[in-house]
C-alpha positions in Angstrom: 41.5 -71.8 63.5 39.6 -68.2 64.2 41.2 -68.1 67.6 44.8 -69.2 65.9 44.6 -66.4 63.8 43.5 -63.7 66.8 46.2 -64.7 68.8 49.0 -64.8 65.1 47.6 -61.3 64.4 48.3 -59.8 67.9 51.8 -61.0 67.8 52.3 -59.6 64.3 51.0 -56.3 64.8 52.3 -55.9 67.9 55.9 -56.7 67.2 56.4 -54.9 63.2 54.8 -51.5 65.1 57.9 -51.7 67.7 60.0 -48.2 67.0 63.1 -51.5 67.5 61.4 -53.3 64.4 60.9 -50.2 62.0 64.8 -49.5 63.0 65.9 -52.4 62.9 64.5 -53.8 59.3 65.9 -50.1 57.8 69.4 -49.9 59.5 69.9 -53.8 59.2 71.6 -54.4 56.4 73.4 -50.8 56.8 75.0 -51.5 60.0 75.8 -55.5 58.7 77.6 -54.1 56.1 79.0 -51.2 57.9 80.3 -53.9 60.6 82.1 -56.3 58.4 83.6 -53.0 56.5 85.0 -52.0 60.0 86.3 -55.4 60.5 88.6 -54.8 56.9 89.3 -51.2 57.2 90.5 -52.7 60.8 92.2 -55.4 59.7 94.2 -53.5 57.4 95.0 -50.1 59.2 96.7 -52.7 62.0 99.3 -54.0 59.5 102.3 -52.3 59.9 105.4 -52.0 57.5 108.1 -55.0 58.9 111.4 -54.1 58.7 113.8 -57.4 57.5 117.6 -57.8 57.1 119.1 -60.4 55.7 123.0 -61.7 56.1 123.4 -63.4 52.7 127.0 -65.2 52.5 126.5 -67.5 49.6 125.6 -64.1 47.8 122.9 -65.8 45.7 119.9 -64.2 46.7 120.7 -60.5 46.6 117.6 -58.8 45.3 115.4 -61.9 45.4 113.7 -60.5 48.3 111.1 -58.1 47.0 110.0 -55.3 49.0 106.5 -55.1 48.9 103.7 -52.3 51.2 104.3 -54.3 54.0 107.5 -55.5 54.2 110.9 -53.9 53.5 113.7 -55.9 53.0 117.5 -54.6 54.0 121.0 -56.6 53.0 124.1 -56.2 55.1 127.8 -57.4 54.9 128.5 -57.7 58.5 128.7 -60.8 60.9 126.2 -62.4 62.3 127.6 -62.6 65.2 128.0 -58.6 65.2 124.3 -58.7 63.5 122.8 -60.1 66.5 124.6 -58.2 69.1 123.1 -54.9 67.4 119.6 -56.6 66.5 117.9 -54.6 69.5 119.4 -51.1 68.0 118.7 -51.7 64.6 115.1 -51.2 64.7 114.5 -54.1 62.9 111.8 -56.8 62.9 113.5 -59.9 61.7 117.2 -61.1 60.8 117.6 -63.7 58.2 120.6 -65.5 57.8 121.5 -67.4 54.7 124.8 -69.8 55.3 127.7 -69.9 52.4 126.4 -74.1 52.3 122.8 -73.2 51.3 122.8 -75.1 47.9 124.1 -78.3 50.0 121.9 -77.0 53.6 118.7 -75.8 52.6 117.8 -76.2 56.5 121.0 -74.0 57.3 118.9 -70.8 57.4 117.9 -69.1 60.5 115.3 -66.2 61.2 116.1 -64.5 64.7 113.4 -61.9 66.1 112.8 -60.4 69.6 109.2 -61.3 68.9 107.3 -64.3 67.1 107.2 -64.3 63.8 103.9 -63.8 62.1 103.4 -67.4 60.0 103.1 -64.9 56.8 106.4 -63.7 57.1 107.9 -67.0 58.1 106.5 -68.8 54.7 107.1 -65.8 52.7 110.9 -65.9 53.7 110.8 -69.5 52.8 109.0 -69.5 49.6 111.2 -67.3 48.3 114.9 -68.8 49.5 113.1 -72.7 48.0 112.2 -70.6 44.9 115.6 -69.3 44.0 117.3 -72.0 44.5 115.2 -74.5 42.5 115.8 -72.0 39.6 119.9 -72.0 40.5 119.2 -75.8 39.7 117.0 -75.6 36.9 119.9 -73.0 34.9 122.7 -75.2 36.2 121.0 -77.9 34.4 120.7 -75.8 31.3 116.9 -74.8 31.8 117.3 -70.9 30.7 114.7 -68.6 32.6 113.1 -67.9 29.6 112.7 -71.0 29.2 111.1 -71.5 33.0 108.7 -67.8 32.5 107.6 -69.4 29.1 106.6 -72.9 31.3 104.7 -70.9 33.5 100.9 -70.9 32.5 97.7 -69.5 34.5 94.9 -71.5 33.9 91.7 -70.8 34.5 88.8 -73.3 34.0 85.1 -72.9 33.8 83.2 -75.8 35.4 79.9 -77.5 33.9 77.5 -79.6 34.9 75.9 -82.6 33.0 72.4 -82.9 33.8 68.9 -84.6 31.7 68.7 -80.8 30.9 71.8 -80.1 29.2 75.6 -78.5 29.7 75.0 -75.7 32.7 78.1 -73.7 34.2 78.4 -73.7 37.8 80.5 -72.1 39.9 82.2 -73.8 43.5 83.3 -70.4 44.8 79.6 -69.0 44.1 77.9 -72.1 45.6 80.2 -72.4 48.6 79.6 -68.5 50.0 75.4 -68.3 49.1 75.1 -72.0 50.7 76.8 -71.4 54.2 75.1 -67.1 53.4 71.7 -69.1 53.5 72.1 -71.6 56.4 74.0 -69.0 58.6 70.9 -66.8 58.0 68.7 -69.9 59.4 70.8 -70.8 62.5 70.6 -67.1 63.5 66.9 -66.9 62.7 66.0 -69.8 64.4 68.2 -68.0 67.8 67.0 -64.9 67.7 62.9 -65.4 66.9 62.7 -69.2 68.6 63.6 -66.8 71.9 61.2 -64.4 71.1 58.6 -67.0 71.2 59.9 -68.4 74.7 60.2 -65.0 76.4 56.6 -64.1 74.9 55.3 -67.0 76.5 57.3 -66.6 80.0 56.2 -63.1 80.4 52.6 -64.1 80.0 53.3 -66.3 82.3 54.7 -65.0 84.6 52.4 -62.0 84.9 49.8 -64.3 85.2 47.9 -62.9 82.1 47.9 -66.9 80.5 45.2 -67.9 83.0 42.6 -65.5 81.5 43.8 -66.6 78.2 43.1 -69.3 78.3 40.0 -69.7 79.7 39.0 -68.9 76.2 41.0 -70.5 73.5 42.9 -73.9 73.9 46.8 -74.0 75.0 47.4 -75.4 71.8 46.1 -72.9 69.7 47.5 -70.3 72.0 51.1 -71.6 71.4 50.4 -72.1 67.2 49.5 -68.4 66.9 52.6 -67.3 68.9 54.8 -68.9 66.6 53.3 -68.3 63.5 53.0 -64.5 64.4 56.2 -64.6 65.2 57.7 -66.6 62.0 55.5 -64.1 60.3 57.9 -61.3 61.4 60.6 -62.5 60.9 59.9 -63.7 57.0 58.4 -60.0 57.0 62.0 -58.6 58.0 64.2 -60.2 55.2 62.2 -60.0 52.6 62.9 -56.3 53.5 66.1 -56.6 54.0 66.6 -58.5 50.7 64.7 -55.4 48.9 66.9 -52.8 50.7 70.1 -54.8 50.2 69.4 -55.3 46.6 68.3 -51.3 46.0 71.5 -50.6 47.9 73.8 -53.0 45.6 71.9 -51.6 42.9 72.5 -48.2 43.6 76.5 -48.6 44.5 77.0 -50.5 41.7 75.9 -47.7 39.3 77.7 -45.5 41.3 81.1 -46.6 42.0 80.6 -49.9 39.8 82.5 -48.6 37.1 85.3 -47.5 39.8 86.1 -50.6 41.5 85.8 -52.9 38.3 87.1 -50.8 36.4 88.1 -51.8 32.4 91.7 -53.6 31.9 93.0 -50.9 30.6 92.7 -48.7 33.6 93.5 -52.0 36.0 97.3 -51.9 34.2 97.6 -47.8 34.4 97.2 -48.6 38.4 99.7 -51.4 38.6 102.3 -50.5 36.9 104.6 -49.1 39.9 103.2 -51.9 42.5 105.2 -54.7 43.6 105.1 -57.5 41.4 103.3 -55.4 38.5 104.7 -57.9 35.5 102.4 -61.1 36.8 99.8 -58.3 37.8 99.9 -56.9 33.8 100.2 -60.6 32.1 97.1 -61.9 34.3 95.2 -58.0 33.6 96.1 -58.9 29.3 94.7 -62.2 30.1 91.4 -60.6 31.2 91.3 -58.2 28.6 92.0 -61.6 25.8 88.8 -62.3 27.3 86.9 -59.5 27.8 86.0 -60.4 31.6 86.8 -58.0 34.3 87.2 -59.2 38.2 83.4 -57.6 38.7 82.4 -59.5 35.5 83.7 -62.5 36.8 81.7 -62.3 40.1 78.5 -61.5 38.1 79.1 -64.3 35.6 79.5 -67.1 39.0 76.7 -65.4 40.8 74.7 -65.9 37.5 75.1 -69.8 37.3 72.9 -70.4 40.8 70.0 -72.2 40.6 68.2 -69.0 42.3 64.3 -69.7 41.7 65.5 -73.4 44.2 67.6 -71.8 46.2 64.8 -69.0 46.9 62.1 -71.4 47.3 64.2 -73.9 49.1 65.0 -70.9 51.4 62.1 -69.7 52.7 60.7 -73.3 53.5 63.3 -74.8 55.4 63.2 -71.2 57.0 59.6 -71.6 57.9 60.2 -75.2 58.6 63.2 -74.8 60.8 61.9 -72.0 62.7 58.5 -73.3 63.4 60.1 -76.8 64.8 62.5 -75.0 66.9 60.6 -72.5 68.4 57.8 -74.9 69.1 60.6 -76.4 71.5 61.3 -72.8 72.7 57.1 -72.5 73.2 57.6 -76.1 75.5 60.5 -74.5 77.3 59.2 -70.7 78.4 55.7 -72.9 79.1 57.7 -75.1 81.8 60.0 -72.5 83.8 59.1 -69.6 85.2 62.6 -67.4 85.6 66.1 -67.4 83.1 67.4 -68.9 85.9 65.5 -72.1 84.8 65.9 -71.3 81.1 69.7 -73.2 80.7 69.3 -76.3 81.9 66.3 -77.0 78.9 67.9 -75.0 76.0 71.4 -76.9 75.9 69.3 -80.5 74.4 67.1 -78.0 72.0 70.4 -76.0 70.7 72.7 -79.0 70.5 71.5 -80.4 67.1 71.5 -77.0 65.5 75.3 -76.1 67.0 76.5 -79.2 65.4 74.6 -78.6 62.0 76.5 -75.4 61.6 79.5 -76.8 63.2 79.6 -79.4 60.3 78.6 -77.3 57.3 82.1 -76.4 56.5 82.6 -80.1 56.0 79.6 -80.6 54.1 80.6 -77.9 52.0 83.8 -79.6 50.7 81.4 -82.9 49.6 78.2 -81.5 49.4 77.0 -85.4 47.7 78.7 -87.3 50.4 76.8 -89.7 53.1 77.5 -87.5 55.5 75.6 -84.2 53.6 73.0 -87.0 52.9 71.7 -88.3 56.0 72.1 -84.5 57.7 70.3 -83.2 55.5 67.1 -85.9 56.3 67.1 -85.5 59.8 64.4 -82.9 60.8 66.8 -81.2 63.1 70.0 -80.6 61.1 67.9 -80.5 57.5 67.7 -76.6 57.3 71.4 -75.8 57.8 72.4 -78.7 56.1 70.2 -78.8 53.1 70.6 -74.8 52.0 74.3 -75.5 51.9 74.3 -78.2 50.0 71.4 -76.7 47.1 73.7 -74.3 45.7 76.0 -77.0 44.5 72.9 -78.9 42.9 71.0 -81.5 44.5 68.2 -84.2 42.9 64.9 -83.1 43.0 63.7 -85.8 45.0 66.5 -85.6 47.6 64.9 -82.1 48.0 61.4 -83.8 48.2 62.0 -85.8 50.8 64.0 -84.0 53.0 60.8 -81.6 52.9 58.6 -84.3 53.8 60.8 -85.6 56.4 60.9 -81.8 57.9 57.2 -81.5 57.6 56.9 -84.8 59.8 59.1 -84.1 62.2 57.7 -80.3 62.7 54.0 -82.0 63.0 55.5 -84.4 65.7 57.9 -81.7 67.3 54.8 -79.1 67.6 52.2 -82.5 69.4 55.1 -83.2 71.8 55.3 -79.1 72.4 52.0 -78.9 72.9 51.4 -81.4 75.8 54.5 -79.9 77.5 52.9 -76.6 77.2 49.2 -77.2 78.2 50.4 -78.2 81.4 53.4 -76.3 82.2 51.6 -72.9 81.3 49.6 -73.4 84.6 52.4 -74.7 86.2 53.7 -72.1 89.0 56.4 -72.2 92.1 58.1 -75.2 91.1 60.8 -75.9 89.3 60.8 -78.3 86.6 62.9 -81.9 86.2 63.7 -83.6 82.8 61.5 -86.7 84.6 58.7 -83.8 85.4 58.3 -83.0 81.5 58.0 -86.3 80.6 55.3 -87.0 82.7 53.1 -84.3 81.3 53.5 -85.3 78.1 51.3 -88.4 79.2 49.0 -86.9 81.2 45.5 -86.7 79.8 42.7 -84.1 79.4 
């Protein structure tokens, strides 16, 4: 255990005094948020304002189409025929023709462009001809439009769960982003340190520097201390980051808080000359009824986590995911000796942790379904799996025994990683088979 804990505090210290570590842990969540920012402000500066005409002859839908930041919508008298001979000079993006027949020809109407279509535009269009002429229907009928704004109701519902303990509110939004937050966090963790481990272990290797290792302290406990040094870190880093994150929400919240949630009153002020401003203003007084802003709102979801679980849940199967993985990693930087070598090995390792991410998005819409259930036992997929899944609620005992089950199959991973590695460390000049492994994993001594 003394020689375990030599080894785990050279690997600590040496990695959190790295000028890439002290960088690193304060810029983190900076340049993560500054990233995704970029990716809006991006997104949004490459939008462009699309230029539509339309060729209405059944004159029904003049002034239906509303022009909105991003699109602006013309209406012309001429031909089509004469329309599409001039569509190159006119500068525009689209030309939407709208037969006299409509009413009796929904599937008469016809969008021409030099380019395709963005699937936005091409539904928006849609939406809009199907919505005007369900309401030429509705009137024709005798169903007034006041009668049809009047029908028109916004719901929205608070959801609450029944448990031994009482009514609780929950939120799905809330539960959906911090579960796949969490496991996302653990498949990159388990990436980025579990190769930390295997290079560490390659490079000592590789420089020979192993041999006089370990003439003094067992292979085993050489290759315990790497990765708990190394899990050690990486705990070490977010919790950091979660304390800088949280001073930096603090802070910009006081700041510009008020700003960007602003009260309803002010919300209304800056709607008022948008597009679509009266279902802005009636969903804004609806808000106000309630005394809930947007940012309230947010808080309020964020609020009905389980976050003392979620926490605790989070830093076990963090621990537990890492340490099983990179005790594989440990097995593979033991047995190879260039990155050359390194491919072939981590495809079996990575494979069950790919798919685990891969599927979360289906866990996510039945977090309680066999599927979520049996992924979230297996030792493998558990830590992805299981911190999705938590958010939405799961028994206690569920989480009991998928702990136990993780526990087991990290003790097993680690035993099999260790006989790979007490061999393979002093293994030199040739290059490993699948068959090779196995046999050292029998060998004895």
């Amino acid at each position: 255990m003394k020689n375990i804990f030599l080894v785990l505090k050279r690997e600590y210290l040496t990695r959190v005094r790295k000028k890439s570590f002290i960088v690193m842990t304060i810029l983190g969540p900076l340049l993560i948020g500054a990233f995704y920012g970029f990716i809006g402000w991006t997104a949004m500066s490459s939008i462009s304002l699309k230029k539509v005409e339309v060729i209405d002859e059944s004159n029904l839908f003049k002034g239906k189409f509303k022009n909105t930041e991003e699109l602006s919508y013309t209406y012309s008298s001429q031909s089509l025929d004469a329309a599409k001979k001039y569509f190159s000079k006119s500068k525009q993006d689209a030309l939407v023709y709208i037969p006299k027949d409509i009413m009796e020809n929904p599937k008469g109407v016809k969008i021409f462009s030099e380019k395709s279509l963005s699937i936005e535009l091409q539904n928006g269009i849609e939406k809009t001809i199907e919505n005007e002429i369900e309401n030429i229907k509705l009137t024709e009928a005798g169903i007034t439009q006041k009668v049809l704004e009047d029908a028109k109701m916004n719901v929205s519902t608070e959801t609450i769960s029944l448990s031994a303990e009482g009514e609780k509110s929950n939120s799905a939004v809330a539960a959906t982003i911090i579960g796949y937050i969490c496991a996302f966090l653990i498949y990159i963790t388990v990436f980025i340190f579990g190769v930390q481990v295997m290079r560490s272990v390659m490079e000592e290797k590789t420089s020979r520097i192993v041999e006089v290792i370990i003439s003094s302290i067992k292979p085993f406990e050489l290759m315990m201390g790497k990765i708990i040094g190394v899990a050690l870190v990486g705990l070490t880093q977010f919790t950091l980051w979660i304390i800088l994150s949280f001073a930096v929400t603090t802070a910009a919240t006081a700041m510009f808080g008020e700003k960007f949630a602003g009260s309803p009153q002010q919300r209304m002020e800056q709607v008022k000359n948008m597009p679509q401003a009266q279902e802005i203003e009636k969903q804004v007084k609806k808000e106000s009824s309630k005394g809930v802003g947007l940012y309230g709102r947010a808080m309020k979801a964020v609020q009905t986590l389980p976050w003392v679980t979620i926490l605790v849940c989070f830093i076990f199967y963090f621990l537990g995911g890492y340490l099983l993985y990179s005790a594989l990693f440990g097995a593979v930087g033991s047995a190879v000796d260039s990155e050359t070598d390194v491919q072939q090995f981590m495809l079996p390792i990575t494979l069950p942790i790919i798919f685990a991410i891969a599927i979360a998005q289906f866990v996510i819409r039945e977090p309680d379904g066999n599927l979520a259930f049996w992924t979230s036992m297996i030792p493998f997929t558990s830590p992805i799996i299981m911190m999705v899944r938590i958010p939405f609620g799961v028994p206690a005992w569920q989480i009991i025994l998928s702990m136990v089950i993780l526990t087991g199959g990290f003790i097993g991973t680690t035993w099999l990683a260790a006989r790979i590695y007490r061999v393979g460390i002093l293994m030199f000049g040739k290059k490993p088979t699948f068959k090779e492994i196995g046999k050292w994993i029998f060998y004895k001594g």
